[in-house]
C-alpha positions in Angstrom: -13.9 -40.9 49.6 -14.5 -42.1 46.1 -18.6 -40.3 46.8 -16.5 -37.5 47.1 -14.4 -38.3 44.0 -17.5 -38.9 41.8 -19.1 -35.9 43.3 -16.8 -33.6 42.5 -15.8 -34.9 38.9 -19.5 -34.6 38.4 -20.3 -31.0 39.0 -16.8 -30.1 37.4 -18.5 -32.0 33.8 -21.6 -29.9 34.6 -20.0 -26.9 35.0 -18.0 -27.2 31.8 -21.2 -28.3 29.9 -23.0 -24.9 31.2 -19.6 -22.6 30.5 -19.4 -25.0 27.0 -23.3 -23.4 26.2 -22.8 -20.0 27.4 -19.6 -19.9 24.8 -21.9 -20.7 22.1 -24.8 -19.0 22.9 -22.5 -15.5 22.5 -20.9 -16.8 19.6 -24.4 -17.3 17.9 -25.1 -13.5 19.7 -22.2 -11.9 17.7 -22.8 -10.9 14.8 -19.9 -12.0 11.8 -18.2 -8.9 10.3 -18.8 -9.3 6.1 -16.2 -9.1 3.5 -17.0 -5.6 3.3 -16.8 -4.8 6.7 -12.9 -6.1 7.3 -12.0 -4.1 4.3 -13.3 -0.9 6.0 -11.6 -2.0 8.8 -8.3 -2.4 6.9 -8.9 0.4 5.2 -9.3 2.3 8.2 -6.4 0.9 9.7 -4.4 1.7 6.2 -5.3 5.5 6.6 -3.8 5.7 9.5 -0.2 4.7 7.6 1.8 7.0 5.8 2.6 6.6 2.1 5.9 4.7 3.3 3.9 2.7 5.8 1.4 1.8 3.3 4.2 0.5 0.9 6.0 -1.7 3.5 3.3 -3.3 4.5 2.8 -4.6 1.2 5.3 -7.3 0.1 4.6 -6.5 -3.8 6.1 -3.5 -3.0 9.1 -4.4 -1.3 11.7 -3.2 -4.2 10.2 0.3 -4.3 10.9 0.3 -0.3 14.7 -0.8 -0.7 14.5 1.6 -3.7 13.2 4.6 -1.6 15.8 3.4 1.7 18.8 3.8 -1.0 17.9 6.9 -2.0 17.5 8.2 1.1 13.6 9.3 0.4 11.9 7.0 3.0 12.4 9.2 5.6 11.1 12.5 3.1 7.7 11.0 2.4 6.9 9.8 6.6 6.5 13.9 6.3 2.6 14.2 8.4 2.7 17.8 7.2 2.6 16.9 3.6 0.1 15.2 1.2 1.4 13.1 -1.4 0.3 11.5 -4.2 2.3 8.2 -4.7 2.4 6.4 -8.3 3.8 3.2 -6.5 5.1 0.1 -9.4 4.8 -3.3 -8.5 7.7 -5.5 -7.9 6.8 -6.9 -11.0 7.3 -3.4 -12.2 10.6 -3.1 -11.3 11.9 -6.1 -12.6 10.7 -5.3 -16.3 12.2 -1.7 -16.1 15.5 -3.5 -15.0 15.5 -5.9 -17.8 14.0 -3.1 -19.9 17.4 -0.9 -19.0 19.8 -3.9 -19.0 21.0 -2.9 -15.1 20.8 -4.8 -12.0 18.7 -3.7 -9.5 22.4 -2.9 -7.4 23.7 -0.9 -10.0 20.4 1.6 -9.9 20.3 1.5 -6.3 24.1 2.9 -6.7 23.2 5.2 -9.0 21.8 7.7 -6.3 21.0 10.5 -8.8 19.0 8.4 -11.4 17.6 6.7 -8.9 16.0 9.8 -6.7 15.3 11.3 -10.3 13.2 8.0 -11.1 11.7 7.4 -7.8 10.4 11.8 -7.2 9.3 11.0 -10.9 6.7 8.3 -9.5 5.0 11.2 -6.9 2.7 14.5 -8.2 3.7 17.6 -6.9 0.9 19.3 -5.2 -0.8 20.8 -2.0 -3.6 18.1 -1.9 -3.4 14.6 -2.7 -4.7 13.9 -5.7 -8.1 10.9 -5.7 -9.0 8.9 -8.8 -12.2 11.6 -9.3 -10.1 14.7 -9.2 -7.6 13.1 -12.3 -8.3 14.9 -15.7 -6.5 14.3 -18.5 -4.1 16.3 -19.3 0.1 17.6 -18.1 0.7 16.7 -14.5 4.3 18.5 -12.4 5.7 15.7 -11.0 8.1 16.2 -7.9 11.0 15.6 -10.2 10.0 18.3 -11.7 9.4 16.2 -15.0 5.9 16.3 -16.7 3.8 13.0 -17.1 0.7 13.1 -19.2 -2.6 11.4 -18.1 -4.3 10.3 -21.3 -7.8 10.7 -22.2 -8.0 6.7 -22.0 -6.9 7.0 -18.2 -3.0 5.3 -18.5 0.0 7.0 -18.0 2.5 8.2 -20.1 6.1 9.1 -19.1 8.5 11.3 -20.9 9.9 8.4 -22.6 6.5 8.2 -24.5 5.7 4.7 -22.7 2.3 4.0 -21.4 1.5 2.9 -17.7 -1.8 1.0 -15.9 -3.1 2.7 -13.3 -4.7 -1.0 -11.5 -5.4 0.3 -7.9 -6.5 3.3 -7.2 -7.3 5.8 -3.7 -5.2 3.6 -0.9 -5.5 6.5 1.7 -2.9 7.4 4.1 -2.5 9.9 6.8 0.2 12.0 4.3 -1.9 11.4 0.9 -3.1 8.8 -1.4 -1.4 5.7 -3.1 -2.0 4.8 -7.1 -0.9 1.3 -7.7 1.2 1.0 -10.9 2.2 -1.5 -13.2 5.1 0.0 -15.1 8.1 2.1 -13.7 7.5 5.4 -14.8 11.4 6.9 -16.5 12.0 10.4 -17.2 14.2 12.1 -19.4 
């Protein structure tokens, strides 16, 4: 009985050496994706997203989606048939504009009117979405129906005269393209 015992704890120690080897004989057969790989993959998996999407699954963008939820637009720009170009400010964005205006971030969100006014203010009206290559300088319709000037230089400038960082560009998403801001755009 223990022949048996020994026998079979043997060729159970074999077997997992042999199963141990195959593992890392396919590990060493497949091939390691590169840094530049996984961000085609995630960019990939990011054009897939709408613009909403794309923003939510960003945390550095979570005001802008409780900002969009208020005023009721989340659900405007999910729109597949459309193609949108999206200004979108960091958190750190919004914060400075709300010490900038002197409100709280709950007294914009109750202000529905300024607040859609602001956030349709932060996407270009257009047909196509609108890439990094096709921006020229010049006067751009935004869907507030407010103008915002692209300087020669490349920033922003909002009606208020203030200059704006484009600092990501082309984030592609099934319904258009996503800028990456770091100022909140305002108005008149």
């Amino acid at each position: 009985m223990k022949l048996i015992k020994i026998a079979t704890i043997s060729t159970l120690a074999v077997s997992l050496l042999g199963l141990s080897a195959c593992n890392n004989m396919m590990a060493a057969d497949m091939p390691m994706k590169t840094p530049a790989q996984k961000q085609v993959m995630q960019n990939q998996m990011m054009s897939d997203m709408n613009v909403v999407q794309i923003a939510q699954s960003n945390s550095d963008f979570s005001i802008l989606v409780e900002a969009l939820q208020a005023a009721g637009l989340a659900g405007a720009l999910t729109d597949t048939g459309a193609s949108y170009t999206v200004l979108a400010p960091t958190n750190a964005a919004f914060a400075a504009a709300l010490q900038e205006s002197g409100m709280t971030k709950a007294q914009l969100f109750a202000n529905k009117p300024l607040l859609t006014k602001i956030l349709t203010y932060h996407v270009i009206k257009g047909n196509t979405p609108v890439y990094q290559k096709h921006v020229k300088p010049g006067n751009y319709t935004m869907m507030s129906n407010d103008t915002l000037v692209i300087t020669p230089q490349g920033k922003l400038m909002d009606e208020m005269g203030r200059t704006t960082n484009i600092v990501k560009t082309d984030i592609a998403a099934s319904n258009g393209v996503v800028h990456v801001i770091d100022r909140v755009l305002m108005p008149r």
